[in-house]
N, C-alpha and C positions, 0 to 999 in steps of 0.2 A: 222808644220808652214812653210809655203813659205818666198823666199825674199824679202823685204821690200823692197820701195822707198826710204824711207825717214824711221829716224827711231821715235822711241817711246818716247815721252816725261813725263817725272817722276818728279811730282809736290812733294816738301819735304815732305811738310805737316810740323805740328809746331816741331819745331828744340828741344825743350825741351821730345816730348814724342818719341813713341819706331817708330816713322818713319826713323831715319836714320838706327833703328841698324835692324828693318826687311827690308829696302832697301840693304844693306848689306848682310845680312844673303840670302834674295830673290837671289841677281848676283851670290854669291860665289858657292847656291844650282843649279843656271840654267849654270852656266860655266862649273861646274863639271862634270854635266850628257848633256853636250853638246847640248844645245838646248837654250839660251840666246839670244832672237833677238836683232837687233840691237837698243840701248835705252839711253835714257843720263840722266841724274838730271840734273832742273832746278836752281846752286844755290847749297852754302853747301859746299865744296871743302874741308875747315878746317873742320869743323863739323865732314862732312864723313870724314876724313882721323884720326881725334881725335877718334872718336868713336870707327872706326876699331882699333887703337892702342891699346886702354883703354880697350875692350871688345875682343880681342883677334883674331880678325877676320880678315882672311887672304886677305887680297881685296887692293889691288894699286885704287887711287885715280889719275885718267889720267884728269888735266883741261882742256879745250877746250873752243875756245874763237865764233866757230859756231856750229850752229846742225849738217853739215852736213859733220863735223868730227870727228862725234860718229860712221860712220860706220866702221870706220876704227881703231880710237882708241880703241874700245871696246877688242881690241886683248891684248892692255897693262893692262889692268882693266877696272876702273866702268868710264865712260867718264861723267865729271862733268862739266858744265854751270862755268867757273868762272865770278866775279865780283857781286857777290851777296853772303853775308856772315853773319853769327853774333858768338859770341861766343857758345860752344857745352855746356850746362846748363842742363842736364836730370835731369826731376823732378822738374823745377823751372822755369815753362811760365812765359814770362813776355813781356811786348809793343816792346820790339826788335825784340825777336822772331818772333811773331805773324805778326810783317811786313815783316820779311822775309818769313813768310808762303804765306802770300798776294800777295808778291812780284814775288813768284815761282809760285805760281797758277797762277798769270794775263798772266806773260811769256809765259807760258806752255801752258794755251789757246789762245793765241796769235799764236803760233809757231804752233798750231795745225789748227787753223782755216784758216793760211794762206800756209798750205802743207807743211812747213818748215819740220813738224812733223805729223808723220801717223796715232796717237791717240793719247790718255791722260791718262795716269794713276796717282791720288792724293793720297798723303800718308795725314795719320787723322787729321784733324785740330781741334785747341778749340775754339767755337764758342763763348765764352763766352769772350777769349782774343783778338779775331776779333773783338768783339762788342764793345769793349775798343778804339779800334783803330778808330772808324767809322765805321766798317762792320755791312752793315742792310744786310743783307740775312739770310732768315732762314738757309741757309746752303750750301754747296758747288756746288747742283744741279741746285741750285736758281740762283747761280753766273753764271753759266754754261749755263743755258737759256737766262739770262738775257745777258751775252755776244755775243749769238748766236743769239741775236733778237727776243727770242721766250717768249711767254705767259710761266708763270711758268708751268701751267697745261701740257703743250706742251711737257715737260720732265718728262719722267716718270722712277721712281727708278724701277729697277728689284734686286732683290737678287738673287743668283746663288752661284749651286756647283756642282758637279758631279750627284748627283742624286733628284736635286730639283731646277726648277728657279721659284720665288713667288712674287708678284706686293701687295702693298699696296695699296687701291684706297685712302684713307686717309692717312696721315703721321703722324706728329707732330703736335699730336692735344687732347684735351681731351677726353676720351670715352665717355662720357657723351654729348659731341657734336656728336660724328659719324652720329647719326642717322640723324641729322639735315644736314650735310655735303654731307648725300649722295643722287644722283639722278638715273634718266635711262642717263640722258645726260652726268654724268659724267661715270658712266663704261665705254658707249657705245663709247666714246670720247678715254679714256684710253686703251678701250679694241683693238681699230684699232692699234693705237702705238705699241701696247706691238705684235700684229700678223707682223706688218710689221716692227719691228724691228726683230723678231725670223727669219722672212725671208730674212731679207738683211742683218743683222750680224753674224746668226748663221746655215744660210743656210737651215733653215727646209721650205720645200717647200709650206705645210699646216697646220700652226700651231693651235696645238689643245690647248682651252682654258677652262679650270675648271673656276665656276663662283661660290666662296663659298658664302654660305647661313650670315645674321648680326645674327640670332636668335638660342637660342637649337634648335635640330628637327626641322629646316628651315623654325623655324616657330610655326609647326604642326598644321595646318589651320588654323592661324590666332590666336591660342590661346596662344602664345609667342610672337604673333609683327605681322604686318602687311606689313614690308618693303619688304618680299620675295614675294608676290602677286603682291605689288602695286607700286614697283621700279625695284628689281632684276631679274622679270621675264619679265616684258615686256622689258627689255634690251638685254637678250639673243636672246629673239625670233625677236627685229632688227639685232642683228649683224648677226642670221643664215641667216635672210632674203638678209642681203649684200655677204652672200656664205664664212661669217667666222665660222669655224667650234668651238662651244662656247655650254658651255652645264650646267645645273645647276637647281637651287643654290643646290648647295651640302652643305648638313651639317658641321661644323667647324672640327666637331670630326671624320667625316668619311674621308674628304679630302686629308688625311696625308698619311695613312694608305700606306703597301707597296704597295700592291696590284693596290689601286687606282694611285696611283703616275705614274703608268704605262701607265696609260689612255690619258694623259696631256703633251702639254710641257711646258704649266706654269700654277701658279694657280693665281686666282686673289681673292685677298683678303680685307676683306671690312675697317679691321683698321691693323695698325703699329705692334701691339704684333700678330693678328691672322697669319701674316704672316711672321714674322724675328723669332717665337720662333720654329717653325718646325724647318727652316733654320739653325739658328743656333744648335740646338739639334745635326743634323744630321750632318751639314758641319760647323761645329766650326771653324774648322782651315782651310779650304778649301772656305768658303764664298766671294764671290765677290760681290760688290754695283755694278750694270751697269744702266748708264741712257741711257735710248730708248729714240727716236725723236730728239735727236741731228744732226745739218751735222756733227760732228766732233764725234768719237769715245771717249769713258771715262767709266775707268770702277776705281775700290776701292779697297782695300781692307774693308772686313764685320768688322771693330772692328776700336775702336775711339783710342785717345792718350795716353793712361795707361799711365799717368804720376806717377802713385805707384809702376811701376817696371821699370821705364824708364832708361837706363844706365845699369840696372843690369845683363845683358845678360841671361836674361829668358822669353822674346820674344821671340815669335814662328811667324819665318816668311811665314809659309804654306800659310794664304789668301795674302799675296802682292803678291809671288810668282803666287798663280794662276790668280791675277789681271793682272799681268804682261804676262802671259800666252796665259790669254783670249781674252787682248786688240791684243794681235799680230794673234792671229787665227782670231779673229773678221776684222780685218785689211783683214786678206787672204779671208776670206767669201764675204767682198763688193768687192776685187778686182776680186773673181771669180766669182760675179754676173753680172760684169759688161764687162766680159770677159777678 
């Protein structure tokens, strides 16, 4: 990781689940092994500092009243946004929290879209306790376009880990709808994003694109479904046409495989489980949510609020860690494309 302009901004995410105590656990594991870029929380100051108390975890709470005195505080500890706060409650969401999750997040993309801050990393929020509050978005990514002035379509989720990054063309949706949901127009649309986000945040010059099959046997002409014929393949054979290197439909079950994995640097996949349960299989504790087609960087960690083990210091902080990881290499990737 290169040096930062400006540093990383870390959204709480809801104050009740295991986002303060793997923010926590993430800084103390990246200070240690000497590689913590520069980053602040947005928000949280008591929380983080209660938590680390209560949960045994060695980490100074340094407040800070600007961003652009995270790069320097971060020498005393975790440099934390004060003036935004509510009580540390693990395991018990409730309409205060949930405005202070809102509250972190708007900041945090604020502070990112105006350079204050060099990307965006969200800790898990409950969409359910957001929607209590007035929160209409289906979800964090939706806020995030919808901030950025973009068509939701226009963001697109990637999952990532060390040896898999996988795109749902579908999200949160019923299976029973997919079929209806999907076009040529939507891969073909998606599949640009996902090559020209690989190239601008992750530095692969020409990224190669698996395009898996919706049906068994991809199909097997036509006698399991007809979408691989009459959607999935004339989609590939545009985007080769535009000289994206996109190849398929590859079967669901053959996709994964080690072997194949090797072929690709993402795969694209047609609903929400064909592509998060690879993922997660393999990179459980390593998975990263990144949204492509953003101007502002923002990556996840893969895993929601576990409000049933929130507090209990059995949080595994492995995927914020490499959230935080990826947002800052991804940060060095646009600034070395751009010289």
């Amino acid at each position: 990781m290169s040096a930062q302009a400006a540093p990383l901004a870390i959204a709480l995410g809801d104050p009740a689940g295991i986002g303060p105590e793997v923010i926590l656990g993430a800084w103390v594991r990246l200070r240690r092994e000497r590689r913590a870029p520069p980053a602040f929380v947005v928000g949280g100051p008591d929380i983080l500092r209660n938590a680390a108390e209560a949960l045994g975890i060695d980490c100074a709470i340094v407040p800070i009243a600007d961003p652009a005195e995270a790069l320097f505080a971060s020498a005393a500890g975790l440099p934390v946004m004060a003036g935004l706060d509510a009580p540390w409650a693990p395991g018990n969401p409730g309409s205060e929290g949930a405005r202070l999750a809102l509250a972190s997040l708007s900041w945090a993309t604020k502070f990112s879209l105006s350079g204050v801050a060099s990307g965006l990393v969200t800790a898990p929020v409950a969409k359910s306790a957001l929607a209590a509050i007035g929160w209409d978005y289906p979800g964090q990514t939706e806020f995030l376009a919808d901030a950025c002035g973009l068509a939701y379509r226009d963001a697109v989720m990637m999952l990532a880990g060390p040896s898999l990054r996988t795109v749902p063309l579908t999200v949160h949706t019923p299976l029973a709808e997919v079929p209806t949901l999907l076009s040529t127009d939507l891969i073909t649309h998606k599949a640009r994003i996902v090559a020209a986000g690989l190239s601008r945040d992750f530095g692969i010059a020409s990224p190669r694109l698996a395009i898996s099959a919706l049906n068994p046997h991809a199909g097997e002409g036509g006698k399991f479904g007809d979408e691989e014929t009459r959607i999935i393949a004339p989609a590939i054979a545009a985007l080769q046409a535009e000289g994206i290197d996109a190849f398929g439909p590859v079967p669901g079950d053959a996709l994964f495989t080690p072997r194949m994995r090797t072929t690709y640097d993402a795969a694209l996949a047609m609903y929400h489980d064909q592509a998060l349960i690879p993922l997660k299989a393999l990179e459980v504790d390593e998975g990263v949510n990144v949204t492509l087609g953003l101007p502002i960087i923002r990556t996840s960690p893969d895993h929601g609020t576990a409000f049933d083990i929130a507090g209990k210091g059995v949080a595994d902080p492995g995927a914020m860690l490499a959230a935080i990881v990826m947002a800052a290499d991804m940060v060095a990737a646009r600034a070395a494309a751009h010289g």
